[in-house]
Residue, then its C-alpha position, 0 to 999 in steps of 0.5 A: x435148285x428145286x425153283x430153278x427146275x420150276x422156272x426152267x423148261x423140262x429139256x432145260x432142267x435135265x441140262x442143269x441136272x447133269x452139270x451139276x452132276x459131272x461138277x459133283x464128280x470131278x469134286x470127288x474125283x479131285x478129292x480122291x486125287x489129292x488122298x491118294x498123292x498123300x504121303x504117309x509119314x511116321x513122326x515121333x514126338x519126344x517118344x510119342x510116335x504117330x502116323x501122318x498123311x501129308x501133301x506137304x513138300x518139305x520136313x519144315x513144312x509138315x511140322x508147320x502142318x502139324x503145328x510143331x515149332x522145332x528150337x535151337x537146341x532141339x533134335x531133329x532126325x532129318x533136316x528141316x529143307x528134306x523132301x518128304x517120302x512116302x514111309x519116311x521116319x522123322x524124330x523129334x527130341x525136343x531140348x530140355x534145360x537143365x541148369x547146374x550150380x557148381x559151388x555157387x555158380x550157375x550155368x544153363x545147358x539145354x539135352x536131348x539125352x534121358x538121364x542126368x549121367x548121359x547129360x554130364x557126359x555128353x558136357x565133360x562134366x565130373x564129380x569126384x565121391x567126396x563131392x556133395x551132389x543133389x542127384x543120382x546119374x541114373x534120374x531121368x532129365x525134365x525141363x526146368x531141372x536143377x542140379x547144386x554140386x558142392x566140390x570137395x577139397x581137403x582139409x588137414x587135422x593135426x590132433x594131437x601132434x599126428x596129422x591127417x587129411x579129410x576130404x569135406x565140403x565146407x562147413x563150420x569146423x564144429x560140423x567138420x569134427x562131428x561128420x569126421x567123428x573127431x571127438x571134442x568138447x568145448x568145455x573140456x581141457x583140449x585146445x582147438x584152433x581156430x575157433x570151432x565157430x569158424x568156416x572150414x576152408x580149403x587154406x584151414x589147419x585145424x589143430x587139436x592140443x590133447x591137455x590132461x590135468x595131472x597133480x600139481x608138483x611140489x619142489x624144494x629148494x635150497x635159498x643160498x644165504x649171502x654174506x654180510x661183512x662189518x669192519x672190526x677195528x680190533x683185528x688187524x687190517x687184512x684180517x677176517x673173522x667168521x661171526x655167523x656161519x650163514x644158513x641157508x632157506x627153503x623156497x617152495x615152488x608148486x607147478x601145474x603138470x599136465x600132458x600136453x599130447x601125450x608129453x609132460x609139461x610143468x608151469x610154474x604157478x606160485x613161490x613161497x619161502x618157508x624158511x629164511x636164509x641167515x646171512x653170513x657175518x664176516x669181520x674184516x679187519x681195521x687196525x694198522x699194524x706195522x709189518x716186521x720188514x718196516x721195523x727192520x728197516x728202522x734198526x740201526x745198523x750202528x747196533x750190528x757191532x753188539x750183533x752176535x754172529x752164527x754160521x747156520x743152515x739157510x732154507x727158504x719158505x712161503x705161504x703161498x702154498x696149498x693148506x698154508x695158514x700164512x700165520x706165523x706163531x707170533x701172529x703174523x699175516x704173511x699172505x697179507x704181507x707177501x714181502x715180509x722179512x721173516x725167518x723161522x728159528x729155533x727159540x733156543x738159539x734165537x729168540x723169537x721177536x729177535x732182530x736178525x741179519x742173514x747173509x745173502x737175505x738181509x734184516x728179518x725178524x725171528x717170528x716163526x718156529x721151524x720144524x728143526x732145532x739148533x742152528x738152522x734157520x728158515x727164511x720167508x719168500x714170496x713164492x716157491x719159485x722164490x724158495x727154489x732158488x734159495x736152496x739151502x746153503x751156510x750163512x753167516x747170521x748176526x743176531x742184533x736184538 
């Protein structure tokens, strides 16, 4: 300036001077003109509230002005294509992400809200008390936050015999009984099942057998003696005979006792006999013998002419009857030999051993005495129901031998 005043004539440079001046002043003047069109904006950022004079036309281009980039899941209080006004309030939350982890599984969310309970809310998100959670509802939200949540479920507990459920989120079943205050020691008597090392599952029954060991029991029982049989040719086929009694043993049984949840229960865990039994030795007998009817039948009926002949009192008798020996006096089995042919007798009138012939009976032998005397005889049936029928009558008896 100062060598172009030089070089320019004195009415030229005064010329100069006042272009430059009125160029200065309507620089200014547009200045002042562009402060005073300014709108004056209130623009609050995450809480941080500042005043902002701007030109800018639109919301979106004001914060491109102030440099601001508003994301997806942000919140803006006015659109981005809004006019600007003078006195106008914009409000900037700007979307923090929050991930959670629900029993191992992730999923990203992005608020605008303060606190972690607001967020849950705001996404119907709820949590039982029994439910494991890595926050408190009232911490306030930052960028970037991680919240773990571990569902509850229940588990049943049958400890000895009487059940109940608890609420848990999954642990070890040792674990589980000590935050349950469920007392149990492996090395005790008590079974559990499953194992204490196993995982707690939603699908886990946990069974508590309650053992105490009491004194073993100790019981005595009688050892029944069998019987042993030896044939013995000197009695008389049909016949026995007692050589030894029989005597019974004792065996010794001991049971482990315990109480099995509140119930006694016995095993048994070792047998011993602490006294044989002796057996029962019966003779049975070998020899054959002819019976009384067989000899009967072989007399000869030509004799019956020497017989002496009675009239005589019949009644009938046998052996299969309750208390009978189904011996006769002379030896005679008649339970072994049910169709024998034998009549009781009074020995004074007949002798025993004496064949006989009795009217309506036939051929016998006298080989038995009666409970009567004179002319009466008694003759062997079968049954009673054969001696019912007999009855009692008088008979012609001839007495051969």
């Amino acid at each position: 300036m100062e060598i172009i005043s030089k070089l320019l004539p004195a009415s030229k440079k005064k010329l100069v001077i006042s272009s430059i001046g009125v160029l200065a002043l309507v620089v200014f003047s547009s200045f002042l003109l562009f402060e005073a069109t300014k709108a004056e904006v209130d623009l609050t950022e995450d809480g941080e509230k500042r005043t902002v004079r701007t030109n800018a036309n639109t919301v979106e281009e004001l914060l491109d002005d102030e440099g601001i980039v508003v994301g997806k899941h942000d919140a803006l209080s006015v659109g981005p294509d809004a006019q600007i006004e003078d006195g106008m309030k914009i409000n900037l939350k700007h979307a923090k992400q929050v991930t959670v982890a629900i029993d191992g599984e992730k999923q990203e969310y992005y608020t605008t809200l303060g606190t972690i309970g607001e967020f849950l809310e705001e996404n119907d998100l709820s949590f039982s008390k029994h439910d494991d959670k890595s926050f408190a509802l009232e911490e306030t939200i930052k960028d970037g936050l991680n919240l773990t949540v571990n569902k509850a479920f229940q588990v049943t507990v049958n400890d000895g015999g009487s059940e109940q459920k608890y609420w848990t989120t999954g642990s070890t079943i040792e674990e589980f009984l000590q935050e349950q205050d469920i007392t149990y020691k492996e090395d005790s008597d008590d079974k559990i099942k499953p194992a204490i090392d196993k995982n707690v599952t939603e699908d886990t029954t946990i069974t508590i057998t309650r053992i105490e060991k009491l004194p073993n029991l100790v019981v005595e029982e009688k050892v029944p003696f069998e019987t042993e049989t030896k044939k013995d040719n000197t009695l008389v086929k049909g016949d026995e005979k007692v050589i030894e009694a029989g005597k019974e043993g004792v065996r010794e049984k001991t049971y482990e006792v315990v109480k099995r949840n509140g119930e006694k229960v016995k095993e048994l865990i070792d047998t011993k006999v602490t006294k044989e039994s002796e057996n029962k030795i019966v003779a049975i007998g070998t020899k054959e013998q002819k019976t009384e009817s067989a000899v009967i039948e072989t007399v000869s009926r030509s004799n019956d002419d020497n017989a002496k002949e009675l009239y005589m009192t019949a009644t009938a008798f046998t052996a299969d009857c309750s208390g009978c020996s189904g011996h006769t006096s002379t030896g005679t089995n008649l339970k072994a030999n049910p169709n024998a042919k034998v009549v009781a007798v009074d020995p004074s009138v007949i002798p025993l051993g004496s064949k006989v012939w009795v009217e309506g009976y036939g051929y016998a032998i006298a080989a038995d005495t009666g409970g009567f005397s004179g002319n009466h005889i008694d003759v062997h049936v079968p049954s009673k129901a054969d001696a019912n029928r007999f009855g009692r009558k008088k008979v012609k008896v001839k007495i051969i031998n």
